[in-house]
LOVEX-681459 format. One record per residue (C-alpha): residue number from 0; residue in three letters; x, y, z. Coordinates in pm, 1 decimal. Layout:
BEGIN
{NUM,ALA,{X,Y,Z}}
...
***
This chain:
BEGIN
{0,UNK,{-3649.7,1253.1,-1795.1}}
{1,UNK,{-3545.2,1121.8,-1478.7}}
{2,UNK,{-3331.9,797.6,-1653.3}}
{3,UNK,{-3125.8,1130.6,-1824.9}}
{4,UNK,{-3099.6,1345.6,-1505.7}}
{5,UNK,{-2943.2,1035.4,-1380.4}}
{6,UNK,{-2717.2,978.9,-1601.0}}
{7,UNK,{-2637.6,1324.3,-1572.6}}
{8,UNK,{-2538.7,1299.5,-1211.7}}
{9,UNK,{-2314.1,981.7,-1293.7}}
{10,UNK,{-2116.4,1138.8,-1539.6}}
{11,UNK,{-2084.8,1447.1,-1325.8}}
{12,UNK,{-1991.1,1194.6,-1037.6}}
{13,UNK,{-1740.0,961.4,-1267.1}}
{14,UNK,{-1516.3,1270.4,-1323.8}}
{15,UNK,{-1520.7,1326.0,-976.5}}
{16,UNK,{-1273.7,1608.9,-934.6}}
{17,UNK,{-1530.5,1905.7,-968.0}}
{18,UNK,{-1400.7,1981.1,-1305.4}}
{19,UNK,{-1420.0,1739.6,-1602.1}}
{20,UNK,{-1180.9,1658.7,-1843.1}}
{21,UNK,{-1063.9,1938.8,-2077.4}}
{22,UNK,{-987.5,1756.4,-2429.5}}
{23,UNK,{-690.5,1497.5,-2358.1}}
{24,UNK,{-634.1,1632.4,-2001.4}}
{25,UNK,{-738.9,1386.3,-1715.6}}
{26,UNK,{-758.7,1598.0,-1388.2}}
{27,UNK,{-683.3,1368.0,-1078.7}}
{28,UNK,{-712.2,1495.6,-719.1}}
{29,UNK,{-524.8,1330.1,-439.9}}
{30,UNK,{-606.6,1385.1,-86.3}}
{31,UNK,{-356.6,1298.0,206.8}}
{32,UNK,{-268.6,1387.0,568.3}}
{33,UNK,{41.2,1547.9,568.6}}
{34,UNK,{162.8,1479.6,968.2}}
{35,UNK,{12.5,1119.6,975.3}}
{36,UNK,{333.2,989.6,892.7}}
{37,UNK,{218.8,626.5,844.5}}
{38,UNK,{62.6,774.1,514.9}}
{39,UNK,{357.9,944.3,387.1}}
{40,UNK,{389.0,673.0,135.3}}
{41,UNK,{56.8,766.3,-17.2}}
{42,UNK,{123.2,1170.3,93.2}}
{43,UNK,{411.2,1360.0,183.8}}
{44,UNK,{691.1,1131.2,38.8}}
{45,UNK,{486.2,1054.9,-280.0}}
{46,UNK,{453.5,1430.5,-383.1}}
{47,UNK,{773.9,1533.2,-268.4}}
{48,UNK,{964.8,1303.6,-475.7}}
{49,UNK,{718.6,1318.5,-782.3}}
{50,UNK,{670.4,960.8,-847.1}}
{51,UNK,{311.9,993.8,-930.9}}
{52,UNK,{371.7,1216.7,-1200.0}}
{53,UNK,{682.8,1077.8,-1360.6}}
{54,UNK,{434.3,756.3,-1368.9}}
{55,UNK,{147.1,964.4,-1520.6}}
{56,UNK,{402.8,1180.1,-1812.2}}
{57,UNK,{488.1,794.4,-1899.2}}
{58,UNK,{170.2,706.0,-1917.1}}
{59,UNK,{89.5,994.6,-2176.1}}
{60,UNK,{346.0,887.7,-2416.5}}
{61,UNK,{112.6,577.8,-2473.3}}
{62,UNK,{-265.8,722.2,-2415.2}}
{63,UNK,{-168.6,1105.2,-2576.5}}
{64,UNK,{-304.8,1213.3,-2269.5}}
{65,UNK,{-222.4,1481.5,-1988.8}}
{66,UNK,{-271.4,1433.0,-1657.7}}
{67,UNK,{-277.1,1728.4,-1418.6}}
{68,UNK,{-258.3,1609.1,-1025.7}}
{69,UNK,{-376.6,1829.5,-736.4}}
{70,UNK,{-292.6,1746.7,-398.4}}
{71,UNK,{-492.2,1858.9,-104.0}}
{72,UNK,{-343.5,1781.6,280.5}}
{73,UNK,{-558.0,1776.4,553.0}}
{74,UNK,{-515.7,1709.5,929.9}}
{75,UNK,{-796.3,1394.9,951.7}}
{76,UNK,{-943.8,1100.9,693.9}}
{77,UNK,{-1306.4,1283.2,783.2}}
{78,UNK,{-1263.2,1584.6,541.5}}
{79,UNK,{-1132.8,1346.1,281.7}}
{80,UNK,{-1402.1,1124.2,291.3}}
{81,UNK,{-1639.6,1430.6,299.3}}
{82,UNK,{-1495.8,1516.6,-49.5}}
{83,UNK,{-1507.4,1169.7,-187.6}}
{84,UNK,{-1830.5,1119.9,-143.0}}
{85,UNK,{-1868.2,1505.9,-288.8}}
{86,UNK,{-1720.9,1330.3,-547.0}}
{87,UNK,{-1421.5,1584.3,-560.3}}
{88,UNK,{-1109.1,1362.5,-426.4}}
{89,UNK,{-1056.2,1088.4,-657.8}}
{90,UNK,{-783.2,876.9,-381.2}}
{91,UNK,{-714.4,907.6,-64.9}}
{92,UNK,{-539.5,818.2,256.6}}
{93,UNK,{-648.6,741.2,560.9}}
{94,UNK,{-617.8,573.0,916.9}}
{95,UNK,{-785.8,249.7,995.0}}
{96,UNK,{-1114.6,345.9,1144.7}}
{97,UNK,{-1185.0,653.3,902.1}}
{98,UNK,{-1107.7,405.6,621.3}}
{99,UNK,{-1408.5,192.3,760.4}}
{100,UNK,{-1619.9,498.8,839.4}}
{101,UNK,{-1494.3,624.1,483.1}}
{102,UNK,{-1619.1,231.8,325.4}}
{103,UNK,{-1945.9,274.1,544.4}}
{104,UNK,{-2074.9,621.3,477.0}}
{105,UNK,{-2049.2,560.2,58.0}}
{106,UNK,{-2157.9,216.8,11.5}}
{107,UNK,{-2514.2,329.7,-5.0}}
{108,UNK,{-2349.2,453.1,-334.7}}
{109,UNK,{-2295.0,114.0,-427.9}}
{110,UNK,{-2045.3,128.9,-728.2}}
{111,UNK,{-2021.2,459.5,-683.1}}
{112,UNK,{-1911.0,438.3,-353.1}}
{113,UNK,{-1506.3,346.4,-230.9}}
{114,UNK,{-1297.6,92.6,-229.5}}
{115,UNK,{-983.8,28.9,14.1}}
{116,UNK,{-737.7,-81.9,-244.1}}
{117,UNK,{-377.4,-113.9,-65.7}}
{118,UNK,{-210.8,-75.2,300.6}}
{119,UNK,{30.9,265.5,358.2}}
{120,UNK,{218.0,118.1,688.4}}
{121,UNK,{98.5,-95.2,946.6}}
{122,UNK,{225.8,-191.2,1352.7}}
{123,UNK,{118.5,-546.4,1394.9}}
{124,UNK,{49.2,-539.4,1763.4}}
{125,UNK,{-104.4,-182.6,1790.8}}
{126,UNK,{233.2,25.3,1848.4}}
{127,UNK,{86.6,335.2,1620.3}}
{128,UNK,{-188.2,449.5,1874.9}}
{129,UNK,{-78.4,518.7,2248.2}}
{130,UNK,{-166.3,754.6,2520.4}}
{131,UNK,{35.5,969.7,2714.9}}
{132,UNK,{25.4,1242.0,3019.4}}
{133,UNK,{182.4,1505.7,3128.5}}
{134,UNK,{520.9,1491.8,3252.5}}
{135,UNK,{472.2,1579.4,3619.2}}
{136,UNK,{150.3,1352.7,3628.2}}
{137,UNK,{123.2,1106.7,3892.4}}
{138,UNK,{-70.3,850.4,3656.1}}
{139,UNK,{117.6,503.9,3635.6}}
{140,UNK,{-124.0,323.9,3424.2}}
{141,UNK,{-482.9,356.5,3276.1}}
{142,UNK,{-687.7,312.2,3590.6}}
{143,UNK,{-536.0,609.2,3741.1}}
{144,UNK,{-660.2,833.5,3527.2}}
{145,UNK,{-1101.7,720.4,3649.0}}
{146,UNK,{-1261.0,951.9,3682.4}}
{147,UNK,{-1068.9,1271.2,3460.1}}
{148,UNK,{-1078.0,1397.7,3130.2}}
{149,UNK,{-909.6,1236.1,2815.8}}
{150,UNK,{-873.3,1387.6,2462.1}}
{151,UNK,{-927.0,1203.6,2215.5}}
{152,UNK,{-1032.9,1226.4,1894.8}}
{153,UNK,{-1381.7,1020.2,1851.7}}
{154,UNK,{-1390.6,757.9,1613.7}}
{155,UNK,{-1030.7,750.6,1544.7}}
{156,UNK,{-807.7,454.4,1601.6}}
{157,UNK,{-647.4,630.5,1930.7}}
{158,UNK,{-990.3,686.6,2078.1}}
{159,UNK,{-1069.7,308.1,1990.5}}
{160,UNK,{-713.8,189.0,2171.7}}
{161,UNK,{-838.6,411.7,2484.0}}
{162,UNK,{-1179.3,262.7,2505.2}}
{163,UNK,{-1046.1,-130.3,2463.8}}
{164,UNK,{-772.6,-66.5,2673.2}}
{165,UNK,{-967.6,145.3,2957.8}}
{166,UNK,{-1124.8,-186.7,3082.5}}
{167,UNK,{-1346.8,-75.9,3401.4}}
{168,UNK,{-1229.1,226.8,3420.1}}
{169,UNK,{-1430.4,534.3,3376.7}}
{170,UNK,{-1296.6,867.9,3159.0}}
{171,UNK,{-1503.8,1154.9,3009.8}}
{172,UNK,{-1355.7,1170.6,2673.0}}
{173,UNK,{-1352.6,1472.2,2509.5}}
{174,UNK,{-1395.1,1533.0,2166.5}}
{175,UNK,{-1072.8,1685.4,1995.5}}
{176,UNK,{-863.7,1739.9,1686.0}}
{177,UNK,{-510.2,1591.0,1806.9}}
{178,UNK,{-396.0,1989.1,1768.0}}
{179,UNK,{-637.1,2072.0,2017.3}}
{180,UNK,{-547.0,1807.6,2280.1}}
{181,UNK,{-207.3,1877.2,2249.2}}
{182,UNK,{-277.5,2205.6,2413.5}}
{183,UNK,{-531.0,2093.0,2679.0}}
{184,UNK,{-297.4,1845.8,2802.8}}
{185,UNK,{-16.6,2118.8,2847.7}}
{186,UNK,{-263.2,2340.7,2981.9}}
{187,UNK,{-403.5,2113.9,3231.5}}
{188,UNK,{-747.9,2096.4,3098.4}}
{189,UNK,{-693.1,1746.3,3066.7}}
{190,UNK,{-565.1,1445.7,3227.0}}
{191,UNK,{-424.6,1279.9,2935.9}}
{192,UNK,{-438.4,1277.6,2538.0}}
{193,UNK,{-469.1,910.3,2327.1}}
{194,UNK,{-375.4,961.9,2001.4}}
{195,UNK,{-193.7,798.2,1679.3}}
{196,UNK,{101.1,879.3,1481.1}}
{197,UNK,{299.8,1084.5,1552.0}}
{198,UNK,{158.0,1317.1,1827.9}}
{199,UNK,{226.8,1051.6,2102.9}}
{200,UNK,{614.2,1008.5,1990.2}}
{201,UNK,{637.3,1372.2,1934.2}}
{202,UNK,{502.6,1495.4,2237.2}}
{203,UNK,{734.9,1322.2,2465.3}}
{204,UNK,{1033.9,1386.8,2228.7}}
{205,UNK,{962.8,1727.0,2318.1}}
{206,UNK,{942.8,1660.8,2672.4}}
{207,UNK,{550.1,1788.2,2674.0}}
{208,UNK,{435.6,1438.3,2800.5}}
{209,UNK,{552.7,1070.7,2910.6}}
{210,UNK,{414.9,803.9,2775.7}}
{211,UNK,{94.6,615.6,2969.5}}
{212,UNK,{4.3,322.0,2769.5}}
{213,UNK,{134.4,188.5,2449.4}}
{214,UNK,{-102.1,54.4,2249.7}}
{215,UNK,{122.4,-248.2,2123.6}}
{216,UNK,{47.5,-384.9,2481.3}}
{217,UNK,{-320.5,-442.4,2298.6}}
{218,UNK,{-188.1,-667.3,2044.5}}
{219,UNK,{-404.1,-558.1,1801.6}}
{220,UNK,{-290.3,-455.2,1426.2}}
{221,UNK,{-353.1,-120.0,1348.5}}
{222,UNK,{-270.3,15.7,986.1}}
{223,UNK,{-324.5,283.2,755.9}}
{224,UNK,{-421.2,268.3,396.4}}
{225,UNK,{-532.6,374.4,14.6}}
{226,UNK,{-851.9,422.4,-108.0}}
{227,UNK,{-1000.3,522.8,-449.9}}
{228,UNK,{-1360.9,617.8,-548.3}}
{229,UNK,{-1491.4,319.3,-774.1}}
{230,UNK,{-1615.6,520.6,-1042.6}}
{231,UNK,{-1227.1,709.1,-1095.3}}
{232,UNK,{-1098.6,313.4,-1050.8}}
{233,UNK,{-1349.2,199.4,-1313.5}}
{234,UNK,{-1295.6,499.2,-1555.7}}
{235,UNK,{-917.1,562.3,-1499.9}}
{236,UNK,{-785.7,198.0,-1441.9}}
{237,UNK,{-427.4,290.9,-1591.2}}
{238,UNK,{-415.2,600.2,-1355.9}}
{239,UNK,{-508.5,409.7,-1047.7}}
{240,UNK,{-254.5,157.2,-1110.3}}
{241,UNK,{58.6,408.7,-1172.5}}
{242,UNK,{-78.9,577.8,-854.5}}
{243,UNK,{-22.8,204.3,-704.5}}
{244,UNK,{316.0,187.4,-879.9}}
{245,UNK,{401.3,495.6,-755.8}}
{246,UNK,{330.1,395.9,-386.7}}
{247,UNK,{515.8,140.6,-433.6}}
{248,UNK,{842.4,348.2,-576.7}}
{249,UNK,{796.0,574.2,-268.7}}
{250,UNK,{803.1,245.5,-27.5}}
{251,UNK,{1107.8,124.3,-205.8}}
{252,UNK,{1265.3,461.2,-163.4}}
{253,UNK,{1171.0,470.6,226.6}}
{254,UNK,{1367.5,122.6,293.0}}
{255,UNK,{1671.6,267.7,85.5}}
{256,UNK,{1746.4,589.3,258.4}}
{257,UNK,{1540.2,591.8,539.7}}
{258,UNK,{1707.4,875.2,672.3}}
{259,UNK,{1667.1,1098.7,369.6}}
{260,UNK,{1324.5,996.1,359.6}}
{261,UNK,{1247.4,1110.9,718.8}}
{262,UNK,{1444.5,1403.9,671.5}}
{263,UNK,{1175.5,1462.6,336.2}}
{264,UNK,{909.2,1445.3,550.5}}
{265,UNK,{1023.3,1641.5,900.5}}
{266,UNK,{1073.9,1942.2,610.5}}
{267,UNK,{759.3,1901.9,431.2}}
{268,UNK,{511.7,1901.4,827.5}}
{269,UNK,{749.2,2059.7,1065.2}}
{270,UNK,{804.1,1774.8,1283.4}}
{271,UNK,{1144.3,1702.6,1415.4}}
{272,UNK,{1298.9,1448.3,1231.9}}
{273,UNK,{1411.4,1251.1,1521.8}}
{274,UNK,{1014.4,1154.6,1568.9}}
{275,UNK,{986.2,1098.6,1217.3}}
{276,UNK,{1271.4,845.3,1216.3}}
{277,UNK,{1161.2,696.6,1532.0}}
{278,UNK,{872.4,550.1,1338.0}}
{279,UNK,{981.1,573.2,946.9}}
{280,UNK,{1314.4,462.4,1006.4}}
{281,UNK,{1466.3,116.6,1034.0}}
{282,UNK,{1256.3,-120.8,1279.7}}
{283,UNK,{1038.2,186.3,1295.1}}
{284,UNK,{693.1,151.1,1475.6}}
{285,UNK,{506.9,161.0,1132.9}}
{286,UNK,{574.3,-134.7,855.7}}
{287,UNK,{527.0,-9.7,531.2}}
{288,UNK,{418.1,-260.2,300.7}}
{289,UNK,{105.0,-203.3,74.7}}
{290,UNK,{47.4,-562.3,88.2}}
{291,UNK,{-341.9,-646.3,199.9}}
{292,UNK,{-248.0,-913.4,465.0}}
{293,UNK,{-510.8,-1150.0,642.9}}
{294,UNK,{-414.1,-1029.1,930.5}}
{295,UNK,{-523.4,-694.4,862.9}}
{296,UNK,{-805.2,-748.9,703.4}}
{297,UNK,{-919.9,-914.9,1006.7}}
{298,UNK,{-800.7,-634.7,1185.5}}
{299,UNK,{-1071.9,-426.7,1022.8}}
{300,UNK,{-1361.0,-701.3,1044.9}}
{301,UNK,{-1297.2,-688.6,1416.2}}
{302,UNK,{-1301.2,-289.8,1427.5}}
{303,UNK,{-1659.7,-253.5,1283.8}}
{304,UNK,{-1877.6,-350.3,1620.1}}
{305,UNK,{-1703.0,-104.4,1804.4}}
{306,UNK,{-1748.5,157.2,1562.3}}
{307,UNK,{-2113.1,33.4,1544.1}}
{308,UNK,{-2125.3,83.3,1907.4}}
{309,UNK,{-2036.2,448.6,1936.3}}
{310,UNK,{-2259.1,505.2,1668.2}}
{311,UNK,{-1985.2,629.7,1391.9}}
{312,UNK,{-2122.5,374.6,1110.9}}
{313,UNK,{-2439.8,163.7,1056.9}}
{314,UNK,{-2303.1,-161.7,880.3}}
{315,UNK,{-1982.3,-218.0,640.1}}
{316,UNK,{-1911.8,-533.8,443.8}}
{317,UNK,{-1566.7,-556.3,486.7}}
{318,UNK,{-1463.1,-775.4,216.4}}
{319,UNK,{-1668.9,-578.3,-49.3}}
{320,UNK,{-1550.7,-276.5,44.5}}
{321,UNK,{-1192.4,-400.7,11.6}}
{322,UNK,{-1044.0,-494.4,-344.7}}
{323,UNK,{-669.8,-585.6,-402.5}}
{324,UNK,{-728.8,-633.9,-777.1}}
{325,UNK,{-569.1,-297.2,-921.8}}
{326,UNK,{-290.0,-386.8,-660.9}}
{327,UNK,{-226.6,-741.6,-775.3}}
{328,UNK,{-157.8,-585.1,-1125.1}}
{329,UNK,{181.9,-389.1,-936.3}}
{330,UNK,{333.0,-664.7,-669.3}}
{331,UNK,{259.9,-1017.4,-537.1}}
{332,UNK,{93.7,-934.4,-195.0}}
{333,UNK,{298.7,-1130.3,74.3}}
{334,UNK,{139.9,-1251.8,439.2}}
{335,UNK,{522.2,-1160.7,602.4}}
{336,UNK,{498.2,-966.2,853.0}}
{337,UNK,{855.5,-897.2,886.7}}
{338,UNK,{926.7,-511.3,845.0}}
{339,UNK,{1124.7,-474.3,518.6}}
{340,UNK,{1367.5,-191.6,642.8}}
{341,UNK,{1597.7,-355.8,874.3}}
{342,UNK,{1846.8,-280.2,1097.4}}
{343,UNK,{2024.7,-605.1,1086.2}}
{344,UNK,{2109.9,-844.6,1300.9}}
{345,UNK,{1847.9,-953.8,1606.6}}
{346,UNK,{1495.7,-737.2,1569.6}}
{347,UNK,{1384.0,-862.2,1924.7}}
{348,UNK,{1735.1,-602.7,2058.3}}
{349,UNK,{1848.9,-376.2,1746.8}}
{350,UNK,{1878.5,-73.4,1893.0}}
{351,UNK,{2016.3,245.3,1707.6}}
{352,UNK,{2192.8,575.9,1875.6}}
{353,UNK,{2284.3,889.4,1700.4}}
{354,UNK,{2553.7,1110.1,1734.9}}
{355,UNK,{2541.2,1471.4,1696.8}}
{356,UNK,{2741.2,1506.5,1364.1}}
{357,UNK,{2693.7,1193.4,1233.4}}
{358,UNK,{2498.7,957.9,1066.3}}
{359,UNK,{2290.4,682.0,1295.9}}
{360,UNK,{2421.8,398.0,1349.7}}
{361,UNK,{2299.3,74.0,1449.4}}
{362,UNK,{2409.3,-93.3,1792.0}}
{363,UNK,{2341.5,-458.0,1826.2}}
{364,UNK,{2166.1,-436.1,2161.3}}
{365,UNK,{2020.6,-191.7,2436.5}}
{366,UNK,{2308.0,-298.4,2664.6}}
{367,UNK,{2547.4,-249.6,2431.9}}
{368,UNK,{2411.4,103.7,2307.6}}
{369,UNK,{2424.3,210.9,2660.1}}
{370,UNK,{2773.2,158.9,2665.7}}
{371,UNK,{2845.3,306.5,2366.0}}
{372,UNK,{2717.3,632.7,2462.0}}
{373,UNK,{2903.8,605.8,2798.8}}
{374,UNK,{3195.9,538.8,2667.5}}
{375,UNK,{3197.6,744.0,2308.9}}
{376,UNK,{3258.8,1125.0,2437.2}}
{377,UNK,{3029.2,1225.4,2194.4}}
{378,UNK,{2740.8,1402.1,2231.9}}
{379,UNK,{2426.0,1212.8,2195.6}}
{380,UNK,{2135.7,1330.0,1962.0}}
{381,UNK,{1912.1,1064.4,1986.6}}
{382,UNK,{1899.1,710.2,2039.9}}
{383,UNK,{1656.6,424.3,1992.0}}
{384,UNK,{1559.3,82.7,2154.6}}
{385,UNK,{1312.2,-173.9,2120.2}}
{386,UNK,{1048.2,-238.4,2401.7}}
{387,UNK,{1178.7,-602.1,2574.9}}
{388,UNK,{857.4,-744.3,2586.1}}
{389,UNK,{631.8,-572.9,2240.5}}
{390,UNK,{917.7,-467.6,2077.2}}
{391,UNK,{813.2,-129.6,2042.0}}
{392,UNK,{1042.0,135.8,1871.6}}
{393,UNK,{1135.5,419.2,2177.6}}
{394,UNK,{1342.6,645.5,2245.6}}
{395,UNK,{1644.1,499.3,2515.8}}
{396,UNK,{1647.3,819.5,2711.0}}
{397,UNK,{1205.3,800.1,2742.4}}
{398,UNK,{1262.5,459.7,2823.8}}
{399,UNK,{1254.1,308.1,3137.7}}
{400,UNK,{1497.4,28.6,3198.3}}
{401,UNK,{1501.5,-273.1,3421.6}}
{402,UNK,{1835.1,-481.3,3536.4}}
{403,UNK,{1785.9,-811.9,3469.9}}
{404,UNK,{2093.7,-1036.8,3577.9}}
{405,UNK,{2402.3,-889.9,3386.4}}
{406,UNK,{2164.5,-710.0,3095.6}}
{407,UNK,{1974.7,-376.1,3122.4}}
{408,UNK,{1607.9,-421.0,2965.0}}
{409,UNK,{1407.8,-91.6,2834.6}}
{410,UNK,{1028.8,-72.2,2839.7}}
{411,UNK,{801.7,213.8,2709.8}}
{412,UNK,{614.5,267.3,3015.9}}
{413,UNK,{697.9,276.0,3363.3}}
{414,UNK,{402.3,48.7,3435.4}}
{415,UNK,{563.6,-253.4,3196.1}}
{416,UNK,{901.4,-167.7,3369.2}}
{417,UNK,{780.7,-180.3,3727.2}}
{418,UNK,{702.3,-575.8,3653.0}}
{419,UNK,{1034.8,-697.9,3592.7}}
{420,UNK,{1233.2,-529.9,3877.4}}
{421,UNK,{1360.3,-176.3,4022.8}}
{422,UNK,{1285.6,65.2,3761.8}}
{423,UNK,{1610.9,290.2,3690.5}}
{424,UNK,{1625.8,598.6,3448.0}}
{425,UNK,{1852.7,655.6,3152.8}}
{426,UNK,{2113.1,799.4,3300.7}}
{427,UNK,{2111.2,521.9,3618.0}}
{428,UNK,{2116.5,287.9,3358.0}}
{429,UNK,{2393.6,455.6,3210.5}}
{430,UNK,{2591.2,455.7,3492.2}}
{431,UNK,{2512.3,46.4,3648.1}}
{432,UNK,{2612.9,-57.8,3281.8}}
{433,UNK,{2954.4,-324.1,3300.7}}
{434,UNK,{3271.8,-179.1,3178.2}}
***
C-alpha cells in the first residue's frame, strides 16, 4: 500500500505542472522575473519573441506531440522555488543566492529535487548588485551610513554585497521587497537601499538616488541563471533542451540588436529603456552567456557559508546540484569571460552617448564622448561610460569624473573619484574638456 501511494505521489510530482498530460499534450510551466533584467534571456525576451515555442511546434512534427507553455512572472526567485518544489513550475529563473537557496531547500528531494542547468547573464567582478542613497544624503561611502537603517532584501545577492562589503560597520537591515525599499528610501524611512538589477541603475536614472557603493569594487562574480526540476529534465529531456536552444536564440538575438532587445524588454516591465540598455546593451553591466564557467561555479561554492550564516540554507552540494549535461547537448561551454556584445574598439574606455533622435552611437573614449556632446548641438538623451578603475557600465552624467593629466576619468561613486584627484561633475567636466 504504501510502495503504490508512493508511486502515486511521483507520478503526480513528474508531471509537475498541477495538471497532467491530456493525450499527446505536454503542459510545461515556465516561471521568470519579469524586471530582473539579467534573466530576460530565460524571461521577458524569451516569451516575447516566441522562441520557446517555435522550438516546441518543431519538436511536435517529430514526437506528434503538443506542447502548451504557461508563463508565470514574479518579482523574486522565492515564489518560484516555492512552486517548484510544489511541483507546479517545471523551469525557472533566478538570481544567484535564490538559485542556491532554490538547490538547498529541494535536495532533500533527491532526484526529485533541482538542478541549475545554465547561466542567464553574469558581471564578473560584482557590478549587478550595488547600493545607493538618497540624493541629498550626506553618505560618501559605507561607513557613513553605522548606525541607520538599510533595505535590503534578506538572502538576496544585494543583501549579501551589503553585508561583505559593510566591513565593521554596523546597519539594521531591514527586511524588504526591492518595491518596498524603493519607497522607504524616498520617504526617508531609510538611510539607504542595496539591491540588484535594475533598481540601483534605475533609481538614479530617475534622479531618486546616487549611487553609494558599487558592488564591482567587491570583485566578486555575481550571475543569474536556469534551473529545471529533475523529474521534468528526466521525463521531458527533448523539451528541456529546446528550452536551452531557445535561450540560446534569445542570447544571440540580444548581441544582434541590442537596442531592439532593450526596447522589448523596457515595453514588456515598464522600465525606461535607457536603464535597460545601460545593462543589456553593448559592454552592458550583465554578460550574457549561458556558459557554466569555473569561475562561477566557484562563485557559488564561496556563497554557501554566508548563506549558512544568516541561516537561509542548511547545506548544498554545489557540484551536484549543478549539471551542464542538457546544456552541452546545445553549445560548447567556453571559460571567456569577454562579453560577447561589443562595442568595439578598447573595452577598458568604450563609451557610448545618445542623441535625442537618433540611434546610439559608440564614442571611442570618455574624453572623447565629452567632447562630442560639447561640441554636437544636439540634445543629449543619454550617455554611457565605463568606470576607470572596475570598468563598470554608468551613466556619464551620474558619473563623477577626475582630471588626470590631459584626460578626464569617470568613476561610479564619488568615494572611488575622490582618490584620484578633485572630483568635478558632468557638466565641469564638460566644460575643462580640450578643444
Amino acid at each position: 500500500m504504501k510502495r503504490a501511494l508512493l508511486a502515486s505521489v511521483l507520478l503526480v510530482a513528474a508531471c509537475g505542472t498541477g495538471e497532467a498530460a491530456s493525450g499527446d499534450e505536454v503542459p510545461v510551466v515556465v516561471g521568470y522575473q519579469s524586471k530582473t533584467i539579467n534573466t530576460v534571456t530565460a524571461g521577458t525576451l524569451l516569451r516575447d519573441k516566441g522562441f520557446f515555442e517555435q522550438r516546441l511546434a518543431e519538436l511536435g512534427k517529430k514526437t506528434g506531440k503538443a506542447y502548451k507553455v504557461t508563463w508565470q512572472d514574479y518579482d523574486t526567485g522565492a515564489p518560484i522555488t516555492a512552486q517548484m518544489i510544489a511541483g507546479k513550475i517545471d523551469i525557472g529563473s533566478m538570481g544567484d543566492y535564490p538559485l542556491l537557496i532554490n538547490g538547498s531547500r529541494t535536495q532533500k528531494q533527491g532526484d526529485q529535487g533541482t538542478r541549475m542547468v545554465a547561466v542567464t547573464g553574469y558581471n564578473a567582478r560584482g557590478a549587478l548588485n550595488m547600493v545607493v542613497v538618497p540624493p541629498s544624503s550626506r553618505a560618501r561611502t559605507l561607513a557613513d551610513l553605522n548606525g541607520q537603517k538599510v533595505s535590503a532584501s534578506v538572502g538576496s545577492a544585494g543583501h549579501g554585497t551589503l553585508v561583505r562589503a559593510l566591513g565593521d560597520t554596523k546597519v539594521t537591515v531591514e527586511n524588504q521587497q526591492p518595491s518596498v525599499g524603493a519607497s522607504a528610501l524616498q520617504s526617508g524611512n531609510v538611510s539607504a537601499l542595496a539591491q540588484f538589477v535594475a533598481w540601483p541603475g534605475q533609481l538614479v536614472f530617475a534622479k531618486q538616488a546616487k549611487l553609494l557603493y558599487d558592488g564591482a569594487a567587491l570583485n566578486l562574480p555575481t550571475l543569474h541563471g536556469t534551473v529545471v526540476r529533475n523529474p521534468f529534465a528526466q521525463q521531458q529531456p527533448e523539451v528541456l533542451r529546446e528550452f536551452l536552444r531557445a535561450q540560446l536564440d534569445a542570447t544571440k538575438f540580444l548581441h544582434a540588436q541590442p537596442l531592439q532587445a532593450a526596447e522589448i524588454v523596457a515595453k514588456a516591465t515598464g522600465l525606461p529603456v535607457e536603464v535597460v540598455y545601460l545593462y543589456n546593451g553593448p559592454n552592458g553591466i550583465a554578460t550574457f552567456d549561458l556558459s557554466l564557467k569555473s569561475v562561477l561555479r566557484k562563485a557559488l561554492k564561496d556563497d554557501v557559508p554566508f548563506l549558512k550564516s544568516i541561516g537561509n540554507i542548511d547545506e548544498l552540494d554545489v557540484d551536484r546540484f549543478i549539471d551542464d549535461k542538457p546544456l552541452r547537448d546545445v553549445l560548447e561551454p567556453t571559460e571567456d569571460l569577454t562579453n560577447p556584445a561589443s562595442l568595439g574598439g578598447d573595452p577598458k574606455t568604450a563609451s557610448e552617448v545618445w542623441f535625442d533622435g537618433a540611434a546610439p552611437e559608440p564614442v571611442a573614449s570618455p574624453a572623447a564622448l565629452l567632447k562630442l556632446v560639447r561640441d554636437s548641438g544636439k540634445k543629449l538623451r543619454v550617455a554611457y561610460v565605463p568606470d576607470a578603475e572596475t570598468g563598470t557600465r554608468w551613466f556619464a552624467e551620474q558619473a563623477h569624473w577626475v582630471r588626470s593629466g590631459a584626460d578626464l576619468l569617470p568613476f561610479t561613486t564619488e568615494a572611488a573619484a575622490a582618490k584620484r584627484g578633485a572630483v568635478l561633475t558632468f557638466q565641469q567636466a564638460l566644460d575643462s574638456v580640450e578643444r
